[in-house]
C-alpha positions, -999 to +999 in steps of 0.1 A: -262+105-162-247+088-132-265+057-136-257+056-176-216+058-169-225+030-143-216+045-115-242+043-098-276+016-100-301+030-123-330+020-097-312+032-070-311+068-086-346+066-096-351+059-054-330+088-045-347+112-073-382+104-066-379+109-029-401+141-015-374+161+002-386+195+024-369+232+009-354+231+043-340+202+047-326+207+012-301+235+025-296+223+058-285+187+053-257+178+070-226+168+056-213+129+049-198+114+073-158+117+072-140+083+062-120+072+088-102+047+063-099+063+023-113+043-004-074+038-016-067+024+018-049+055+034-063+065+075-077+096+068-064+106+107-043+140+110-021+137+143-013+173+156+002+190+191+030+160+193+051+171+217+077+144+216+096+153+180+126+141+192+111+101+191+112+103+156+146+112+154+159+080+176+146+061+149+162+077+115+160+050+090+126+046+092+117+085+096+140+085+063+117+059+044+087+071+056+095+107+043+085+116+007+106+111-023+117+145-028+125+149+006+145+117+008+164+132-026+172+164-009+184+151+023+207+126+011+220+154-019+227+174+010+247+152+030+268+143+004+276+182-003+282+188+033+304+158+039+326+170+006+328+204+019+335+193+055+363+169+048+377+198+018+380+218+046+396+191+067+421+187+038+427+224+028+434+228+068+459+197+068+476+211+035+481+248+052+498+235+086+522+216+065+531+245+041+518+228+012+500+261-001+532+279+003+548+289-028+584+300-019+580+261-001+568+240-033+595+253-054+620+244-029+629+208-049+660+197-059+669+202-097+683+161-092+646+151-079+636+121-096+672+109-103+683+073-081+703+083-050+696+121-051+687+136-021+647+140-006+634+175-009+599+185+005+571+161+001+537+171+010+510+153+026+491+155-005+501+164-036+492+188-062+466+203-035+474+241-044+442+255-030+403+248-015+391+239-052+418+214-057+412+203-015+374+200-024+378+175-059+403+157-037+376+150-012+352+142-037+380+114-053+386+103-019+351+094-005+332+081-039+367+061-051+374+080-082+406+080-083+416+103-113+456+100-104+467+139-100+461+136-058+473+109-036+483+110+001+520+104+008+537+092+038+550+126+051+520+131+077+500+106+098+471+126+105+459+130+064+461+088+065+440+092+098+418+118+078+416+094+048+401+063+066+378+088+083+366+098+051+362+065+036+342+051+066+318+080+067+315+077+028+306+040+031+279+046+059+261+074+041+261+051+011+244+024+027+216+042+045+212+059+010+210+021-008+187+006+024+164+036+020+159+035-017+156-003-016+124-003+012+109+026-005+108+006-039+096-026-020+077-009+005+046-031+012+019-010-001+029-012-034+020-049-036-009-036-024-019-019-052-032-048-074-052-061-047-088-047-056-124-042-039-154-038-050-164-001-051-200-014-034-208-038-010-239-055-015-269-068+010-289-099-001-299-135+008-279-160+014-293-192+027-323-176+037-303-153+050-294-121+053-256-113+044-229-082+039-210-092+010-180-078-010-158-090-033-122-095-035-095-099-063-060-098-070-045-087-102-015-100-102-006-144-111+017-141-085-002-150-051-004-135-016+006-166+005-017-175+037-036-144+026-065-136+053-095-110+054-111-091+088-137-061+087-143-040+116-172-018+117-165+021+129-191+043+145-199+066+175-211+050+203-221+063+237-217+040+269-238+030+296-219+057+316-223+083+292-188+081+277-191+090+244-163+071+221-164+090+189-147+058+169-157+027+183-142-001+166-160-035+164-149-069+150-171-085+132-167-117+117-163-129+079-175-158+063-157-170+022-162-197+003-130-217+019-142-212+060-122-195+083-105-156+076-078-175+053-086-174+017-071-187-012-067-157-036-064-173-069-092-160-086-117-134-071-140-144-040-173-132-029-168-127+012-198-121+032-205-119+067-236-135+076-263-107+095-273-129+131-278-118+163-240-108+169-235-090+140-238-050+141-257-049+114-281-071+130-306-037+126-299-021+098-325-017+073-329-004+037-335+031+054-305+035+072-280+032+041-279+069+033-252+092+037-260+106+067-255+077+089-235+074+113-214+036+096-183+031+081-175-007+073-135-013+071-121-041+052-082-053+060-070-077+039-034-089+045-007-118+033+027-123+027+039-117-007+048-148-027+082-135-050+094-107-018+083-126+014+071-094+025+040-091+045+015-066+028-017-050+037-048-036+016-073-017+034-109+000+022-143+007+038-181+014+030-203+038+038-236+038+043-247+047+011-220+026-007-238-001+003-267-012-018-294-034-004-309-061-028-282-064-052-261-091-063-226-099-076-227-112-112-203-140-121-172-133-137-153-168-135-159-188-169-143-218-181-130-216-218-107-239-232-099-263-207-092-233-183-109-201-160-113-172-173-119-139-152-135-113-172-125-078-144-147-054-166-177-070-140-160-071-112-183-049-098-216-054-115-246-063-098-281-071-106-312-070-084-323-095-062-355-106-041-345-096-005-369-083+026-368-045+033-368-056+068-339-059+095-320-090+102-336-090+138-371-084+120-364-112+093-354-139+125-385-128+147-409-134+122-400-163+094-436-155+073-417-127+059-400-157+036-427-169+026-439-138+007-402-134-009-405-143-044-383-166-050-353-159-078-345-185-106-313-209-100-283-200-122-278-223-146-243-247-151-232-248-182-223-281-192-194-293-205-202-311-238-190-339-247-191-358-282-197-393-279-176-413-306-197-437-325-196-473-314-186-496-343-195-535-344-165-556-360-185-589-376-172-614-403-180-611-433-197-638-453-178-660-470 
């Protein structure tokens, strides 16, 4: 079933199925390895007992964007609230001292109020503020610039003026942290990230006479990552020569593409491979170790500066063992039609079977008659361009 959906290599399912496996080793086998770097690109690494909370704290905008959506939401709903409430407080306090809640006090206006040269009567530091509801919409007005014309401050006290610029300052720096936030998580790196795609497998075959690691590479997107460059790293437990045991021991390894160097121009999709020598890792890995209970993981890093953001993004994903499949191929998916290239995605993962030794790298360099028993695999064929020749005419006199 697996093999017909094409997830999986119908031959290499026919291996796994015809293989003679004991009753006990059947309930007892252990379980795959734990992916230090997700398929999707996320670390799968859980960081517990920090000690030191208050380091995140020192650096709030980026705890803020790093936080989840809802919790972003929530936070910045609540400092709004709190900020209206506080400063509606701040106002209903300022209104009290003055006596502009008093009753007996408001009526006190002269019946000439309103009419050139009659005399002041009381003037409060903010009008029509009559209790905490009317304080609290007047704090709202005030800090998000409604302005609906009932409230306004008056000259009568200095300190609501001090209040109001207050207000206005904290309104505009809660604002901005609000807009920075919202913008970086839109634009946040990873998202670009997104459209740049792996193959699900990673493939083992000759190259050259050669043995070579190969994946392949592709980016969805016409808009290009700029000065775009690939590294893989292989991750496994290693013991020392002193007996340390280092249970994720990173190794560089290094990758060869079509264009030389770790730079690659990601217009189309590229087959990158890493050529098995004598200072690779996998310079003794066979057909028997890629199974899942071996000890591998081979992370890919592919990273580049956006070409429309200028942002520098980062796509990460990794292999196991058994997501590696020894004597297969990549098919091609580049075609030329009509003058121009053509990438046909629904292969971008296909493979076919290929001649290769079931022999190490090391084994393959130590003894070169292994070659000679390799079957060799036809050439792909070029298709031609075809050309029509025009018909070449003669121009002659006629007879007279």
């Amino acid at each position: 079933m697996l093999s017909r959906k094409g997830i999986i290599p119908e031959e290499y399912v026919l291996t796994r199925l015809a293989e003679d496996v004991p009753d006990h080793a059947r309930y007892r086998a252990r379980e795959r390895r734990a992916r230090f770097v997700g398929k999707n690109g996320a670390c799968n690494v859980a960081h517990k007992n920090i000690r030191e909370q208050g380091r995140f704290l020192q650096d709030v905008f980026t705890t803020l964007v790093d936080l989840k959506w809802h919790h972003t939401l929530l936070i910045f709903t609540m400092s709004f609230l709190c900020s209206w409430l506080l400063f509606g407080m701040v106002w209903w306090l300022i209104a009290f001292a003055h006596g502009d809640l008093d009753h007996s006090t408001r009526l006190q206006r002269d019946p000439r109020e309103g009419v050139e040269g009659a005399p002041a009567s009381f003037v409060p530091c903010v009008t029509s503020i009559h209790s905490f509801t009317s304080a609290f919409l007047f704090s709202i007005e005030v800090q998000v610039t409604i302005g609906f014309g009932g409230r306004m401050v008056t000259e009568e006290c200095p300190a609501a003026i001090l209040v109001l610029i207050v207000q206005n300052i904290v309104g505009l720096v809660i604002n901005a942290i609000m807009l920075g936030c919202i913008f970086m998580k839109t634009s946040q790196a990873h998202r670009r990230a997104e459209t740049l795609i792996f193959s699900k497998h990673a493939v083992i075959a000759l190259r050259e006479g050669k043995l070579c690691f190969m994946l392949r590479v592709g980016d969805l997107r016409k808009s290009m990552i700029i000065s775009a460059t690939i590294r893989m790293q292989v991750v496994k437990k290693t013991t020392s020569l002193e007996g340390e045991v280092v249970p994720l021991n990173q190794i560089d390894i290094q990758m060869e593409n079509p264009v030389g160097g770790n730079s690659i121009f990601l217009v189309s999709p590229l087959i990158i491979y890493h050529v098995i020598d004598k200072n690779s890792p996998l310079y003794d890995i066979s057909p028997v170790n890629l199974h899942h209970h071996e000890d591998l993981e081979i992370i890919v890093i592919l990273e580049g500066v956006v070409e429309t953001t200028g942002i520098t993004t980062q796509a990460r994903t990794s292999y196991l063992a058994d997501e590696i499949l020894w004597g297969q191929r990549f098919v091609p998916i580049v075609a030329e039609e009509d003058g121009r290239y053509s990438v046909d995605y629904s292969k971008f993962g296909n493979t076919v079977k290929v001649p290769t030794p079931s022999c190490t790298a090391r084994q393959l360099e130590e003894d070169k008659s292994i070659m000679d028993t390799m079957p060799l695999s036809p050439k792909g064929t070029i298709r031609k361009r075809s050309v029509k020749l025009k018909p070449k005419f003669t121009i002659s006199d006629e007879p007279s």
